[in-house]
C-alpha positions in Angstrom: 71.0 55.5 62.7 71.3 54.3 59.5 72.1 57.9 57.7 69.1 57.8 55.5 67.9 61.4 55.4 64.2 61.9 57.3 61.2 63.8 55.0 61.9 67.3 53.9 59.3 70.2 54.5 58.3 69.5 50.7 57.4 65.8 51.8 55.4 66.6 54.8 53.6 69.4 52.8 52.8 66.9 50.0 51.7 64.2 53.0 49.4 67.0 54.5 47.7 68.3 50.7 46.9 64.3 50.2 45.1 63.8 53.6 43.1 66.8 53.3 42.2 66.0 49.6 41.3 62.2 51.1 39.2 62.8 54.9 38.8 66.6 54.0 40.1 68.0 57.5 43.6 68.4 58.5 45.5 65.1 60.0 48.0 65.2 62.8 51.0 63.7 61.5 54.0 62.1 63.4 57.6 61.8 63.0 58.5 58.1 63.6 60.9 55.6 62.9 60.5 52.6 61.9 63.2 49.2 61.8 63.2 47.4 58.0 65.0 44.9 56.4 65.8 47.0 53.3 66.3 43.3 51.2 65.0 40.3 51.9 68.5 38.7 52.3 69.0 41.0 55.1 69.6 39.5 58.8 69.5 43.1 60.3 67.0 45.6 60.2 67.3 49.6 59.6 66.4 52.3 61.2 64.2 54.4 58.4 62.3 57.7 59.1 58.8 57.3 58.9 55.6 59.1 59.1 52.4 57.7 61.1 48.8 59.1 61.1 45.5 57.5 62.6 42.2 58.5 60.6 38.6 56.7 61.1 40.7 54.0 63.4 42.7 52.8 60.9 46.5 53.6 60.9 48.9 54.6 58.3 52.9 54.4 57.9 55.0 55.6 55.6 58.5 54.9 55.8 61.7 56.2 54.1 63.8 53.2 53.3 66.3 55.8 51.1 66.5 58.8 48.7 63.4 58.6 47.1 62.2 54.9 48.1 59.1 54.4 50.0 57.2 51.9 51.4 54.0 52.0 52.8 51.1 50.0 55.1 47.5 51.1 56.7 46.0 48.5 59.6 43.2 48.3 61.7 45.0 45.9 63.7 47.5 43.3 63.8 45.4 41.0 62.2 44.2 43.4 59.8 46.7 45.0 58.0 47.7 45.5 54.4 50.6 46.8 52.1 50.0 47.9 48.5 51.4 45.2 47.1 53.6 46.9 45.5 57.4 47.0 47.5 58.7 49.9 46.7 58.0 53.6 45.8 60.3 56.0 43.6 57.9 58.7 44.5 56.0 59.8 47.8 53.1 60.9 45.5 52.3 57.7 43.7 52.8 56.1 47.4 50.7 57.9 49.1 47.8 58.1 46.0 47.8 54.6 46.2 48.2 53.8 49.9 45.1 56.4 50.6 42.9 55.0 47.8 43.5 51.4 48.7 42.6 51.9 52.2 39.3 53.6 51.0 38.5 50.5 49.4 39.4 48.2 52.1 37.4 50.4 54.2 34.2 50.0 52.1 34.5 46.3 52.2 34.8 45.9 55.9 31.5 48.1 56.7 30.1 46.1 54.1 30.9 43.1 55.9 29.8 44.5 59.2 26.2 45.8 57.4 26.1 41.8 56.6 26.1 42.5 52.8 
């Protein structure tokens, strides 16, 4: 394990008020891990604590990559996945906010492009 410390009840709290605020139900969320390379000159990858949910068939991770450093990604598959662009997170706020409201607007383009339009 690579000793960084998993989400605290505060975290998974904060995780749950942002879901319900975003598909208005309550989301089942899991405890995951997930293996990084922290920086890009790394040859190894890290074990990071992570938390996964599946809404409207698209699927969400949120890993821990140290105190207060996040990184996130949603994907329909593995072909069809995105990151915010943005590497890192100081805050799980900001990272979810942006994660959630990115992958509403990805979501609204690909039933446009289903509807043909």
């Amino acid at each position: 394990m690579s000793g960084i410390a998993g989400f605290s009840d505060a975290d998974l709290h904060l995780v749950q008020a942002a879901l319900r605020e975003r598909f208005g139900r309550q989301v089942q969320v899991e405890e995951v891990e997930t293996e990084i390379r922290l920086h890009p000159a790394d040859r190894e990858l890290t074990v990071c604590p992570a938390l996964y949910w599946k809404e409207d068939d698209c699927n969400f991770v949120v890993s821990k990559t140290g105190d207060n450093q996040f990184r996130s990604m949603f994907f329909w598959s593995i072909k069809d996945r995105f990151a915010t662009g943005k590497e890192e997170y100081d805050n799980l706020g900001d990272c979810l906010v942006t994660t959630l409201k990115m992958q509403e607007e990805a979501a609204h383009r690909r039933a446009a492009e289903t509807a043909g339009g």
